[in-house]
N, C-alpha and C positions, 0 to 999 in steps of 0.2 A: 504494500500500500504506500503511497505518495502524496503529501499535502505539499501544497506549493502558497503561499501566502503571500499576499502583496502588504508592505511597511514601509512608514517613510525613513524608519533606524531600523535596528536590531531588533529583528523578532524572537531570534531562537532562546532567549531566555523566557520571557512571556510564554511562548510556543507550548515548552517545557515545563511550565508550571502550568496551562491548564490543560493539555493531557495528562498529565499526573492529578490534577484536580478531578478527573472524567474518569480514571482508572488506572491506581497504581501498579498494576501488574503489565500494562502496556510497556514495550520496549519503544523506543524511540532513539534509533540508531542511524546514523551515517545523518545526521541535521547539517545541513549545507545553505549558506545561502546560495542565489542561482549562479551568479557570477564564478564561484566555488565549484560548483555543484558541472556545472558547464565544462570546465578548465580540469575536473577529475575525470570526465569521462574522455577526454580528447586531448589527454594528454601525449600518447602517443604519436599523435599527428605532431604534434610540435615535437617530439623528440626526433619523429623522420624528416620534418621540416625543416631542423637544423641542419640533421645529419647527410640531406640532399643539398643545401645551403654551402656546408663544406667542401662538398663533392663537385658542385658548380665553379667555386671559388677555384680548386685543385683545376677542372675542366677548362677556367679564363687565364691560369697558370700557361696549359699546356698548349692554348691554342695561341698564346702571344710566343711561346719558342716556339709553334709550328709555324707563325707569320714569319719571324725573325730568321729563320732555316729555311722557306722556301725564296725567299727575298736575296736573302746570301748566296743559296746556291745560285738561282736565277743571273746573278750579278756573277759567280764566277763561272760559269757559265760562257758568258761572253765576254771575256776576257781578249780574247783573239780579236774581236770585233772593236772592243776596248782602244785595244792598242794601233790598230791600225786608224781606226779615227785619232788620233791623239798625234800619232806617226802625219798625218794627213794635215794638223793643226789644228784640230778642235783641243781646246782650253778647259780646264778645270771644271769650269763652269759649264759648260757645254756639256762633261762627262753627268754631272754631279745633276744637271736637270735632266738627262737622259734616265740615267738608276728610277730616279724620285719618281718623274712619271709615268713609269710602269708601274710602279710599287704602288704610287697613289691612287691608279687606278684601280690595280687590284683590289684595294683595301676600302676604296669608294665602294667597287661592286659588293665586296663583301659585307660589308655594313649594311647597305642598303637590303639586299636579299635575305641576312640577314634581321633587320627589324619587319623586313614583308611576311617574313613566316613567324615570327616570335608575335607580332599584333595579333591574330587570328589565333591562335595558340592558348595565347595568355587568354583570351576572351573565352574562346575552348573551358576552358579550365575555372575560368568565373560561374563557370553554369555548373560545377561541382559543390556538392553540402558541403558547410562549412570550409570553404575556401571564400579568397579574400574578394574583394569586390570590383570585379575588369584589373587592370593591369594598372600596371607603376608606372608613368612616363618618366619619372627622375630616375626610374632603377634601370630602365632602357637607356635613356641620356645617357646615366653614368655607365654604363658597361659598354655601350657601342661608342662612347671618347674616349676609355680606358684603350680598349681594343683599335681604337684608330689612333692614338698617342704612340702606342708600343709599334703599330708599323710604320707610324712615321721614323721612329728611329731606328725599325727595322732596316726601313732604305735607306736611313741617311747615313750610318757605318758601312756597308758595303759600297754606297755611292763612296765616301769619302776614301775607303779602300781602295776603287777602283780608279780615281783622281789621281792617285798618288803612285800607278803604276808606271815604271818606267817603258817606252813604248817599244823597243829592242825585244827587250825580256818579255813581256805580252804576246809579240808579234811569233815569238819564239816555241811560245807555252803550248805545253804537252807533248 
């Protein structure tokens, strides 16, 4: 059996004194208020909540060294190609906008395709019991400028790498 009482304080002392008033022999166990009472039953979802929370954090780890590793290799890669521009006369600057705008691309594309399925997703997932309500646009912000911070200086090490090759030894490589 379940009484659920609406108060504007603390009911469960009152509660408690007049069901013992009605019959001492009644037991009156697990007295919760709802907020309580809510938060014991679904506590598990928050302990997976967190533990999926980690798992994300770990997962925005591995995909900024998977941006920074495909970017790198990409950049040596063309190494050959590097040096022979450079050999040709294009300038530091020339090399170093070359890297960026591939990389920025990529990481444009990525963001973007990325928030195009994470919007629908998240909404997905708003239409589940006790899940939170539509989606986080600050937790989207921050995780797709997180994820587009890290490749920007994905590119910009390999570009600056790739600036500072000498054009001989490029032309040379492999």
């Amino acid at each position: 059996m379940a009484l659920m009482i609406t108060a504007s304080s603390n009911p469960i002392p009152a509660t408690r004194s007049a069901v013992q008033a009605i019959d001492q022999d009644m037991p009156l166990t697990d007295v919760f208020r709802f907020d309580e009472a809510v938060r014991h039953q679904v506590w598990f979802l928050r302990l997976f909540g967190e533990l999926f929370f980690g798992f994300a954090f770990i997962a925005m780890i591995m995909a900024s060294v998977g941006i920074y590793a495909v970017i790198a290799h990409a950049a040596s890669r063309r190494t050959r190609e590097i040096g022979v521009r450079m050999a040709l006369g294009a300038g530091t600057r020339n090399i170093l906008g070359l890297i960026m705008r591939r990389g920025m691309w990529q990481i444009a594309c990525g963001v973007v395709l990325g928030l195009a399925a994470a919007i629908p997703v998240s909404r997905l997932m708003g239409t589940l019991p006790l899940a939170s309500a539509g989606s986080n646009p600050l937790l989207f912000a921050g995780i797709a400028s997180t994820l587009a911070s890290v490749g920007i200086l994905a590119c910009w090490f390999p570009a600056r790498r790739a600036a500072r090759l000498d054009p001989v030894k490029a032309i040379r490589y492999e």
